[in-house]
LOKOLBA-716460 format. One record per atom (N, C-alpha, C, O): residue number from 0; residue in one letter; x, y, z. Coordinates in steps of 0.2 Angstrom, whole numbers, plus 2048, in hexadecimal, padded with zeros to 3 digits. Layout:
+-----+--------+-----+-----+-----+
| num | residu |  px |  py |  pz |
+-----+--------+-----+-----+-----+
| NUM |      A |   X |   Y |   Z |
...
+-----+--------+-----+-----+-----+
end
This chain:
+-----+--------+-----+-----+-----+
| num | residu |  px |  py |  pz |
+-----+--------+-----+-----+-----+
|   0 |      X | 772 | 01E | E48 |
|   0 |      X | 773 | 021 | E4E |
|   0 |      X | 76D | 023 | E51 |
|   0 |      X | 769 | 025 | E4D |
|   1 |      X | 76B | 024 | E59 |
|   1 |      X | 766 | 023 | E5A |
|   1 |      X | 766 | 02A | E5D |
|   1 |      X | 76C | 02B | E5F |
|   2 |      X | 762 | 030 | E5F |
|   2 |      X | 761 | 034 | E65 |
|   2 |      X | 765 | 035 | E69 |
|   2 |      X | 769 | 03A | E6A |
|   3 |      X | 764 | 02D | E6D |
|   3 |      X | 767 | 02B | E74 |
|   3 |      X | 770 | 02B | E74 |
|   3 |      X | 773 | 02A | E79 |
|   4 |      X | 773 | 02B | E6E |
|   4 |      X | 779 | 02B | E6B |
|   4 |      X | 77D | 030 | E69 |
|   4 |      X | 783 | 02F | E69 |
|   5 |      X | 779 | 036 | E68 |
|   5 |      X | 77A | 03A | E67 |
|   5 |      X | 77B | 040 | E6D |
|   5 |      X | 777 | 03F | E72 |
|   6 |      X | 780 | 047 | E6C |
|   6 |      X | 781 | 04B | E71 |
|   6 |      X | 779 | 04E | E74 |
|   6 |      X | 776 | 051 | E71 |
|   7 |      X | 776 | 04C | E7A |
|   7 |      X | 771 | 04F | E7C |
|   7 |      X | 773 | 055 | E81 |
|   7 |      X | 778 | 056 | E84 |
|   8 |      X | 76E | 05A | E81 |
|   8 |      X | 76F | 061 | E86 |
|   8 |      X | 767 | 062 | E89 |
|   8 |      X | 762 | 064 | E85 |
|   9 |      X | 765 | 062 | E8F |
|   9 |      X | 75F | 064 | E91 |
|   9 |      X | 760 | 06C | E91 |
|   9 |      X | 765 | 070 | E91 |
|  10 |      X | 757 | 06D | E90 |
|  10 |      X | 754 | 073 | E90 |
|  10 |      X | 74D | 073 | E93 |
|  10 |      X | 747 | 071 | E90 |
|  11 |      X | 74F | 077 | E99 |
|  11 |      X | 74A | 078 | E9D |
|  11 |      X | 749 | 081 | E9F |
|  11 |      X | 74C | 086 | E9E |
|  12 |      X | 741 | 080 | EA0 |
|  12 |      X | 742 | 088 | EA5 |
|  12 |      X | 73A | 088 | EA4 |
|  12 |      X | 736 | 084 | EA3 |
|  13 |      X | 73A | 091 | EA7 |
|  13 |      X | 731 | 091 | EA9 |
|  13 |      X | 72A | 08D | EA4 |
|  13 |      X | 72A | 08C | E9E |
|  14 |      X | 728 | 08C | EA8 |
|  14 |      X | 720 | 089 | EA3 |
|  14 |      X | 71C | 08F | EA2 |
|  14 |      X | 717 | 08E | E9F |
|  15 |      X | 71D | 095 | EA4 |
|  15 |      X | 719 | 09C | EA4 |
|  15 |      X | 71D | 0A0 | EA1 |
|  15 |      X | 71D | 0A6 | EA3 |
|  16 |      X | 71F | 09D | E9C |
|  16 |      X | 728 | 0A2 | E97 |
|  16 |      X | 725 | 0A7 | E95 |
|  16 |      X | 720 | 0A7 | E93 |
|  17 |      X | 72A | 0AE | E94 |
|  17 |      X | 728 | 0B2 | E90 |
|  17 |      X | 728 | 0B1 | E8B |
|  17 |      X | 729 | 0AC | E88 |
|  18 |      X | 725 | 0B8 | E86 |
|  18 |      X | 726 | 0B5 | E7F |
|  18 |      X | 72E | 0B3 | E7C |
|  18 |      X | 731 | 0AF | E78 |
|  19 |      X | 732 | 0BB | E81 |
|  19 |      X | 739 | 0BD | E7D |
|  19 |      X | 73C | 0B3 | E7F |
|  19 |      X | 73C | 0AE | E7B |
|  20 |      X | 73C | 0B1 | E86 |
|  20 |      X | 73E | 0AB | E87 |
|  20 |      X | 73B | 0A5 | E83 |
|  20 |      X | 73F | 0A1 | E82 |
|  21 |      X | 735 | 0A4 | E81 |
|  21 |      X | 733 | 0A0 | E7C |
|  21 |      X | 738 | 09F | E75 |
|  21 |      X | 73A | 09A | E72 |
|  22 |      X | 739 | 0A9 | E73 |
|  22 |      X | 73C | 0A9 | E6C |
|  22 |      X | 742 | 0A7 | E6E |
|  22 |      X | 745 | 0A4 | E69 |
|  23 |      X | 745 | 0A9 | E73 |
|  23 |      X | 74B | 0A5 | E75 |
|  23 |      X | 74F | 0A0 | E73 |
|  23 |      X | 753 | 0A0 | E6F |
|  24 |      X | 74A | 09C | E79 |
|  24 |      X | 74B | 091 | E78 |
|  24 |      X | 749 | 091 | E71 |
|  24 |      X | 749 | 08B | E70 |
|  25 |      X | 747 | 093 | E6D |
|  25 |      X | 745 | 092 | E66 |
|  25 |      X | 74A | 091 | E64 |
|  25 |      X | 74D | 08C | E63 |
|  26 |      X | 74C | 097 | E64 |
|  26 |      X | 755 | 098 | E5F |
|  26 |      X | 75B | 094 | E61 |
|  26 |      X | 760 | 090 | E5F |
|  27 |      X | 758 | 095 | E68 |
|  27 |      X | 75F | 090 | E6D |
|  27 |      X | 75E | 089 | E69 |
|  27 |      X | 763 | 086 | E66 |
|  28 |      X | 758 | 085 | E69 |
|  28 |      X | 757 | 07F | E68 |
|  28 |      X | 75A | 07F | E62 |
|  28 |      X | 75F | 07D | E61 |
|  29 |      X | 756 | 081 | E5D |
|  29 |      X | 757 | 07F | E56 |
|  29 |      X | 75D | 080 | E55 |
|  29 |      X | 75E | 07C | E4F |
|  30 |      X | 763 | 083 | E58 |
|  30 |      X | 769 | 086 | E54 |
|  30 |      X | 76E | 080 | E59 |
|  30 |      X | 774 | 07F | E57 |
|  31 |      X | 76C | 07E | E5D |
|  31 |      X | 76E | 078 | E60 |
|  31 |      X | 76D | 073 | E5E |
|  31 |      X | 771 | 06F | E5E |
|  32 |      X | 765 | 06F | E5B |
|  32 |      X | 767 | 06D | E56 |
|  32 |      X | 76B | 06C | E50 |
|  32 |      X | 76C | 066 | E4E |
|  33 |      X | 76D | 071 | E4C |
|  33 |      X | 76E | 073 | E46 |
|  33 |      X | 777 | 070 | E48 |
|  33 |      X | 77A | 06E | E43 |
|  34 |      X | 779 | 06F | E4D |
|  34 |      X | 781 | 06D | E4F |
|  34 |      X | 781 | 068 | E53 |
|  34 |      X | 784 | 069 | E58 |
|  35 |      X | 77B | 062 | E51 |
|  35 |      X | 77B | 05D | E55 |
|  35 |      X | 778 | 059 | E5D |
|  35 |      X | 778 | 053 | E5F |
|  36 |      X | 776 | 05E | E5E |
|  36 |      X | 773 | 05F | E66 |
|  36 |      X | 76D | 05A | E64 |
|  36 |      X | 76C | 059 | E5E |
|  37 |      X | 76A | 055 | E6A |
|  37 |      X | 763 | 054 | E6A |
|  37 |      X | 762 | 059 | E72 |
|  37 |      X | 765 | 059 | E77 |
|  38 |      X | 75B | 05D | E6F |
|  38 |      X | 759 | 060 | E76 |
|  38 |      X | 754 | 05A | E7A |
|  38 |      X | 750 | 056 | E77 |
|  39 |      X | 756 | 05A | E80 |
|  39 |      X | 752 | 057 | E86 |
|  39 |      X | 74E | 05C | E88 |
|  39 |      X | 750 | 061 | E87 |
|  40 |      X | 749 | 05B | E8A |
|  40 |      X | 742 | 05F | E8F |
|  40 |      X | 73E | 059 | E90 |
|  40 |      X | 73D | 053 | E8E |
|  41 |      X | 73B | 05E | E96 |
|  41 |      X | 735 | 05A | E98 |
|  41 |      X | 72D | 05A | E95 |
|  41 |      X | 729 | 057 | E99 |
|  42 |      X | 72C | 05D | E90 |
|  42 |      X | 725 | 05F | E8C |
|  42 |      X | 720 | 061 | E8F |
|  42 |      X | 71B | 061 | E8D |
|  43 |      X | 722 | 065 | E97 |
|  43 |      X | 71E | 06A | E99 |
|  43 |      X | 71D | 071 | E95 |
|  43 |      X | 720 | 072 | E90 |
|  44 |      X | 717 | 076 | E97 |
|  44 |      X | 717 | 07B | E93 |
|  44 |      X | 71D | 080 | E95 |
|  44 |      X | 721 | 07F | E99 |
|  45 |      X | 71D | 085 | E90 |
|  45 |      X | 721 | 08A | E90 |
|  45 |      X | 728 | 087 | E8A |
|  45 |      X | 729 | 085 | E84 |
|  46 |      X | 72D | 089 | E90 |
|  46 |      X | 734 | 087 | E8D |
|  46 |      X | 734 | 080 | E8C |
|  46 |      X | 737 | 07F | E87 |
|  47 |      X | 732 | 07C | E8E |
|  47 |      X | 735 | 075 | E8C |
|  47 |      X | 730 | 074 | E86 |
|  47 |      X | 733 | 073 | E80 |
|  48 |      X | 72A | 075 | E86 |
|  48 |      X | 726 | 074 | E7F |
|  48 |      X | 72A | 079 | E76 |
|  48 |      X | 72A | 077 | E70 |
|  49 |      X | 72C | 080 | E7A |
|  49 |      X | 72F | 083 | E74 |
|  49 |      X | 737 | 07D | E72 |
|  49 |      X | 738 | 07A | E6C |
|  50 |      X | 73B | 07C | E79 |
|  50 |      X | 740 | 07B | E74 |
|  50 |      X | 740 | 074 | E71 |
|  50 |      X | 744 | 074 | E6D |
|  51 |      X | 73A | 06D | E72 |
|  51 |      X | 739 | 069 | E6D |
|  51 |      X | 736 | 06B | E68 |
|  51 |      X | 737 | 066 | E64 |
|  52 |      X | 731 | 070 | E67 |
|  52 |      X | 72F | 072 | E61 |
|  52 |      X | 733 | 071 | E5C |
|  52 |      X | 733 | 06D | E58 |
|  53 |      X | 739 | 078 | E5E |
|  53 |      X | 73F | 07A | E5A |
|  53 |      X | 744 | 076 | E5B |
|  53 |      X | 749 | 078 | E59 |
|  54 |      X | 745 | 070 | E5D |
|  54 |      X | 749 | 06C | E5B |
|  54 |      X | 746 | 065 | E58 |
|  54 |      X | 74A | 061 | E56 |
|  55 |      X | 740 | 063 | E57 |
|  55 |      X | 73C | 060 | E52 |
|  55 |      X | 740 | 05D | E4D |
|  55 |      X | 73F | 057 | E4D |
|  56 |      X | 744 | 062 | E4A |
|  56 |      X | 746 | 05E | E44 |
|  56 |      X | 74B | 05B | E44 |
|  56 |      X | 74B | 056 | E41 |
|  57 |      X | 752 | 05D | E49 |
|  57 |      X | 757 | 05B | E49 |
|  57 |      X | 755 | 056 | E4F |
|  57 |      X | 75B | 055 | E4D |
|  58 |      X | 753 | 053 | E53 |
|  58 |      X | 751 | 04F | E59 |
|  58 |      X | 751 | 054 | E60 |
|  58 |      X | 755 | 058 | E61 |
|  59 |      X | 74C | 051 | E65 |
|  59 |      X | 74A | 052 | E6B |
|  59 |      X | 746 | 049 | E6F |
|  59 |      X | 743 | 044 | E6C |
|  60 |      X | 748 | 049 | E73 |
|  60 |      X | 745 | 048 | E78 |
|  60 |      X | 741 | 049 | E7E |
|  60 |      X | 743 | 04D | E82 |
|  61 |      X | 73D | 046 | E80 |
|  61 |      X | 738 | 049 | E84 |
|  61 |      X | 73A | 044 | E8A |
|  61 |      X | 73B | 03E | E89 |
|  62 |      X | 73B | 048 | E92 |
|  62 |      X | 73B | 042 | E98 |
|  62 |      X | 736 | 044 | E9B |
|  62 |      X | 735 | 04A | E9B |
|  63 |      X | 72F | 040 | E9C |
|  63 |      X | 72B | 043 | E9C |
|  63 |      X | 72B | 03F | EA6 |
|  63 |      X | 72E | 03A | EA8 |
|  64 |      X | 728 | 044 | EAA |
|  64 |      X | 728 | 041 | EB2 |
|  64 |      X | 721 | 03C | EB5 |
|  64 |      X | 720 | 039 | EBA |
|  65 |      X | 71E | 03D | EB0 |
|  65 |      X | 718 | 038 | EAF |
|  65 |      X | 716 | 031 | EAC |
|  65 |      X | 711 | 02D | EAD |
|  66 |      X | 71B | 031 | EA8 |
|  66 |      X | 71D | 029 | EA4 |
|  66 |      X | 719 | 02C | E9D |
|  66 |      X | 715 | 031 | E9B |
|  67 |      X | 71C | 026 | E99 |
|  67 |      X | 71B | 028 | E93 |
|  67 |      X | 713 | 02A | E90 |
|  67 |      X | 711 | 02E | E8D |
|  68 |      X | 70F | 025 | E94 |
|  68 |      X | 709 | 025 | E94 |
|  68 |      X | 703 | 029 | E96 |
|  68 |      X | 6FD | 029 | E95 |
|  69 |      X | 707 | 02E | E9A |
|  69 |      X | 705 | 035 | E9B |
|  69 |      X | 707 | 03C | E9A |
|  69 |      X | 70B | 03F | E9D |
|  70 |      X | 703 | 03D | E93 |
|  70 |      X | 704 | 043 | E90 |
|  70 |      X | 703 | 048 | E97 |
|  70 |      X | 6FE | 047 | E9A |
|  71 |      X | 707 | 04D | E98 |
|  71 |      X | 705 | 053 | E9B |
|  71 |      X | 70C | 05A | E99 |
|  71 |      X | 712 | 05A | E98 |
|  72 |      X | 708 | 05E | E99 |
|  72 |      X | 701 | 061 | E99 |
|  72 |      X | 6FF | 05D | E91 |
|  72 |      X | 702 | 05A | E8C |
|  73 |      X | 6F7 | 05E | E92 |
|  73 |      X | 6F2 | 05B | E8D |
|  73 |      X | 6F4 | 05F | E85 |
|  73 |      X | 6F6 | 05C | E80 |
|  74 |      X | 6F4 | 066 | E87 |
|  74 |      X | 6F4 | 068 | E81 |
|  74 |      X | 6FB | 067 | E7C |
|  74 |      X | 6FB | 069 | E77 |
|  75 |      X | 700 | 064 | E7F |
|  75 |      X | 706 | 061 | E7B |
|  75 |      X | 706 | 05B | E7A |
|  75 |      X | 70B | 059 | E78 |
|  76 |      X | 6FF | 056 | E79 |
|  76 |      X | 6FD | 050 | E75 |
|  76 |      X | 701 | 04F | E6E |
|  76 |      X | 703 | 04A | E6D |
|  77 |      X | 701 | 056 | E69 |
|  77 |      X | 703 | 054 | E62 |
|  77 |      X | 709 | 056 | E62 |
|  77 |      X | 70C | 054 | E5D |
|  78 |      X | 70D | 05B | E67 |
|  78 |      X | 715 | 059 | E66 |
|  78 |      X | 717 | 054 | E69 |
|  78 |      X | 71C | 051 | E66 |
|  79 |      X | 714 | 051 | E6E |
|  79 |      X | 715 | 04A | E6F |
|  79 |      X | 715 | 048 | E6B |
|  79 |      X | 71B | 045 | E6A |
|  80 |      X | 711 | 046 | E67 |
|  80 |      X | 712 | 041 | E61 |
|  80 |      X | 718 | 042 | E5D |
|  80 |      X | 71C | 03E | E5B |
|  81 |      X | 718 | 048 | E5D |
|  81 |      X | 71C | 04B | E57 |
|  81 |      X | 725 | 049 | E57 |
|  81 |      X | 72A | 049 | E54 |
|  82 |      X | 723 | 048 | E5E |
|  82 |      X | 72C | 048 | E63 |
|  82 |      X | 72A | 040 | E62 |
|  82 |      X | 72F | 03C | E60 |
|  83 |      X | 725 | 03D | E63 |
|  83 |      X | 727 | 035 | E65 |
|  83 |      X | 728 | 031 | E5C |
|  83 |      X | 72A | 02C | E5A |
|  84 |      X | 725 | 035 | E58 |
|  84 |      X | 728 | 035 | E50 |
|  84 |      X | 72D | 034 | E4E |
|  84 |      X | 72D | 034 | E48 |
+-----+--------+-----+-----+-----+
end
């Protein structure tokens, strides 16, 4: 079964997130993994970066509005990878 087959749920929000909001989509993400979810985001900073962190293990994907071949922001290079894994 691939990702794309499974129940997916986007998660978006500010790129200049609080910290309480970061801890947030963590728990959100992960615990929604944990029952199946793959989280969707856009690999912007902030909220979309936390909640594919924490959905890492169970699956995430990334829609990135750049194409695949532009990483942005730069500093999310190695979750990128880590999501394209």
């Amino acid at each position: 079964e691939t990702l794309m087959e499974r129940p997916c749920l986007g998660m978006v929000g500010a790129r200049n997130a609080s910290a309480a909001g970061v801890r947030f989509t963590r728990q959100l993400a992960a615990d929604l993994g944990e029952r199946g979810y793959v989280i969707v985001s856009g690999l912007a900073r902030g909220i979309d970066t936390a909640a594919h962190a924490a959905a890492l293990p169970t699956g995430t994907i990334a829609a990135m509005a750049g194409g695949i071949d532009v990483i942005y922001p730069p500093e999310n290079r190695a979750l990128y990878e880590r999501v394209a894994a």
